[in-house]
LUMPAFI-759004 format. One record per residue (C-alpha): residue number from 0; y, z, x. Coordinates in Angstrom, 2 decimals. Layout:
# LUMPAFI-759004
<site baba="NUM" y="Y" z="Z" x="X"/>
...
# end
This chain:
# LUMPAFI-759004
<site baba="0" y="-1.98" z="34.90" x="35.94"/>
<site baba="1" y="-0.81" z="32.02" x="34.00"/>
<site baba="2" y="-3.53" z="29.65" x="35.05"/>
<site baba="3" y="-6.19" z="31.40" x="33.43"/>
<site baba="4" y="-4.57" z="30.12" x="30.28"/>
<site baba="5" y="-5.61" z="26.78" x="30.97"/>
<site baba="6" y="-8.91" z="27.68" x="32.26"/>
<site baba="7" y="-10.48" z="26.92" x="28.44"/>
<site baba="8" y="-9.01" z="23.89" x="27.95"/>
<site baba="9" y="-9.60" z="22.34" x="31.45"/>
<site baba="10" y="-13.46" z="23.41" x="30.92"/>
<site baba="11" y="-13.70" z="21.84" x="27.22"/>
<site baba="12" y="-11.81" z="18.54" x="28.85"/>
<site baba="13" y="-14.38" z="18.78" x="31.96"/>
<site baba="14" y="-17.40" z="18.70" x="29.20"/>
<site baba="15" y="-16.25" z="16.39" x="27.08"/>
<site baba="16" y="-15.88" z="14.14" x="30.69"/>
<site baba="17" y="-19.24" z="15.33" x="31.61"/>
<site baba="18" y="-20.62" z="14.46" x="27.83"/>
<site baba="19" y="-19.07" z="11.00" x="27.46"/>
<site baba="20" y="-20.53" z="10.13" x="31.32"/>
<site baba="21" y="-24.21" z="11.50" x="30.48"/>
<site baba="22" y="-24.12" z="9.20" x="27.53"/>
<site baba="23" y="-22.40" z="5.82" x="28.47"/>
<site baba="24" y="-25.26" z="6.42" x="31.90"/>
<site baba="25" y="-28.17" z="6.86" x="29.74"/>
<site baba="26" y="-27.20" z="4.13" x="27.43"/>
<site baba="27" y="-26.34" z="1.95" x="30.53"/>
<site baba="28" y="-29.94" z="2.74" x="32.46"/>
<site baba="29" y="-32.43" z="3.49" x="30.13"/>
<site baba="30" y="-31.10" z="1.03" x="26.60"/>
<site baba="31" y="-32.68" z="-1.80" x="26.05"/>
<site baba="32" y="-31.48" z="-5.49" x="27.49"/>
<site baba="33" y="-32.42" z="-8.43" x="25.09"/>
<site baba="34" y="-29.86" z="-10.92" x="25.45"/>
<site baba="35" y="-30.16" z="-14.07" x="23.41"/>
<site baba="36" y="-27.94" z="-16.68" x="21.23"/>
<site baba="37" y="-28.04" z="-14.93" x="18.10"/>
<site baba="38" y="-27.32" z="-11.77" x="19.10"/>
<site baba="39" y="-24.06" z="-13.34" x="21.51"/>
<site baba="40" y="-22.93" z="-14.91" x="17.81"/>
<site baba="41" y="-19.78" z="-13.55" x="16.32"/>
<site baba="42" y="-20.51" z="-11.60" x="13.29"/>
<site baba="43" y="-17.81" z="-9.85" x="10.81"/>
<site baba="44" y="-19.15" z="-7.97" x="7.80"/>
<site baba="45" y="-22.14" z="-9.47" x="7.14"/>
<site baba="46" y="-20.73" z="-12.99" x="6.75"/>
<site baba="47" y="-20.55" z="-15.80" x="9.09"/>
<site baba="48" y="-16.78" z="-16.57" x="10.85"/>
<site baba="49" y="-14.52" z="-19.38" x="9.14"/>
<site baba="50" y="-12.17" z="-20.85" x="12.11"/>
<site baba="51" y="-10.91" z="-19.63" x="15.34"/>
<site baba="52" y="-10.78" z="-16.22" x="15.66"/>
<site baba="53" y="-7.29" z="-16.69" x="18.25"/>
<site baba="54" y="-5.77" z="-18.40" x="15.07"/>
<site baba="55" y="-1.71" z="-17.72" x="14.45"/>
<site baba="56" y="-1.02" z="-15.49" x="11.85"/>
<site baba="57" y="2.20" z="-15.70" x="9.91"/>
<site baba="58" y="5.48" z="-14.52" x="10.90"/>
<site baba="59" y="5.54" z="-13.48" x="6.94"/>
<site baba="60" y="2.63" z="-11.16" x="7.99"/>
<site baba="61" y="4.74" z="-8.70" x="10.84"/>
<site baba="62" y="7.37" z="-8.59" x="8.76"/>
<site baba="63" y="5.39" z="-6.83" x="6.04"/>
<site baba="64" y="3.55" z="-4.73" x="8.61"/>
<site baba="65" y="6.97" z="-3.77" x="10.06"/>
<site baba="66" y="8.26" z="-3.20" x="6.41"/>
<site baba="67" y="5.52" z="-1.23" x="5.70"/>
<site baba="68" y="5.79" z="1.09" x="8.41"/>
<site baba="69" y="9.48" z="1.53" x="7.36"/>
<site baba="70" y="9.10" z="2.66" x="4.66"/>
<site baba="71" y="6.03" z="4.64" x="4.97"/>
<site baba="72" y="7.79" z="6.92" x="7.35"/>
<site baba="73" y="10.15" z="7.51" x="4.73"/>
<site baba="74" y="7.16" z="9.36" x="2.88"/>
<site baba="75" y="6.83" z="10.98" x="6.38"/>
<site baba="76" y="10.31" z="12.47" x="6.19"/>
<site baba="77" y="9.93" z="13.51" x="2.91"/>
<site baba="78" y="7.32" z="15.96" x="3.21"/>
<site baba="79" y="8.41" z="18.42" x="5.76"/>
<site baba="80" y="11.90" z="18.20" x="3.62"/>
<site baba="81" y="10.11" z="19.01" x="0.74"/>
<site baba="82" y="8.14" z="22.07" x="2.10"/>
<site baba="83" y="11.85" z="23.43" x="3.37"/>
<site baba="84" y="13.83" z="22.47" x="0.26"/>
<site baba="85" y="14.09" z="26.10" x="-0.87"/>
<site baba="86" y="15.37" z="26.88" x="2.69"/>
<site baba="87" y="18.15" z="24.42" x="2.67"/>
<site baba="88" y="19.14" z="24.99" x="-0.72"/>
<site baba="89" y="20.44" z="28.69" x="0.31"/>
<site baba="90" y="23.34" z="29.79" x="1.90"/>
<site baba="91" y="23.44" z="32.43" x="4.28"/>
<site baba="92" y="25.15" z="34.77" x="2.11"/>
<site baba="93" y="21.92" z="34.09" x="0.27"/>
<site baba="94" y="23.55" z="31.46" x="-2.64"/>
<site baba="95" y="22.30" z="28.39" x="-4.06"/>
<site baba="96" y="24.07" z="25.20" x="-2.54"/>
<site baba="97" y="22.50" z="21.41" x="-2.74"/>
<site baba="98" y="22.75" z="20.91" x="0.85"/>
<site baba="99" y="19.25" z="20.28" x="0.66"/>
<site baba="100" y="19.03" z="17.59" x="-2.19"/>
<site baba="101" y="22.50" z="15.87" x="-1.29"/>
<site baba="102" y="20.54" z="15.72" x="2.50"/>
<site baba="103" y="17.92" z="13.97" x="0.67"/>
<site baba="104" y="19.94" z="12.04" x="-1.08"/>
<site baba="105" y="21.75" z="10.74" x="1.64"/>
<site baba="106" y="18.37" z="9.54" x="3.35"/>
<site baba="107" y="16.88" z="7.89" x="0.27"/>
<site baba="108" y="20.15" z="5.77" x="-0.68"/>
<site baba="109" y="20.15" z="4.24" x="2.88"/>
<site baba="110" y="16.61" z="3.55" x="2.37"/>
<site baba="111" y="17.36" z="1.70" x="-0.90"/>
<site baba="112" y="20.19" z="0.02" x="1.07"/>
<site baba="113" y="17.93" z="-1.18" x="3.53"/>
<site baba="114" y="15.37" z="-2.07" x="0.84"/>
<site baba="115" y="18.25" z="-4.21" x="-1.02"/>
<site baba="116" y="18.47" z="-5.91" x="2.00"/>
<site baba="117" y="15.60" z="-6.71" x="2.92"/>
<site baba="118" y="14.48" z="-7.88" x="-0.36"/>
<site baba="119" y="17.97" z="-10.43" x="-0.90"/>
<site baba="120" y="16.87" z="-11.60" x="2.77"/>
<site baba="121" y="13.49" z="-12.84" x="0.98"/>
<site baba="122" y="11.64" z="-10.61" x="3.45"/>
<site baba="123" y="9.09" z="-9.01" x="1.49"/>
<site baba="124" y="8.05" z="-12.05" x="-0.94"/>
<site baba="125" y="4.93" z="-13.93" x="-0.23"/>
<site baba="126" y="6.25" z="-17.22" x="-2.07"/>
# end
């Protein structure tokens, strides 16, 4: 019957439930419950805040998240590519073409396009 293939997995999900429960219980009933001023203080790192914490960050700072996301997927696409390049690069009479590298070429010059662009935009600089 197929539903004793789930059987495993629904019993490792229903301990790990069980687990996380026991745990957040016994840390809720029996853990101890000193609350006082310095222990309510923000503390990052071992060093005491500077400013608001709901400061306003840069617009300069998304974009180089975003950017950087870009173009660390690239990397992404480039490894499962890299691990079929020998499959790509053969025909099916058993040949070498460069189907594979002209694919990969292809990908990478739009990705410089797009890095040209962004980069005459000003994007990417932090002035």
């Amino acid at each position: 019957m197929q539903l004793q293939a789930y059987l495993p997995a629904g019993l490792a999900i229903l301990c790990t439930l069980l687990f996380c429960g026991l745990f957040t219980a016994l840390a809720v009933f029996v853990g101890p419950k000193s609350v006082n001023p310095e222990k309510l203080k923000p503390f990052e790192c071992g060093s005491e805040p500077i400013g608001s914490p709901r400061g306003r960050y840069s617009v300069k700072f998304y974009q180089v998240a975003i950017l950087f996301l870009v173009f660390d997927i690239e990397a992404a696409f480039m490894y499962p590519w890299a691990q079929l390049y020998a499959k790509l690069s053969l025909t099916p009479a058993g040949t070498i073409s460069i189907f594979g590298f002209v694919e990969m070429l292809l990908f990478v010059a739009i990705l410089v396009v797009a890095l040209a662009y962004v980069w005459r935009k000003k994007a990417i600089g932090w002035d």
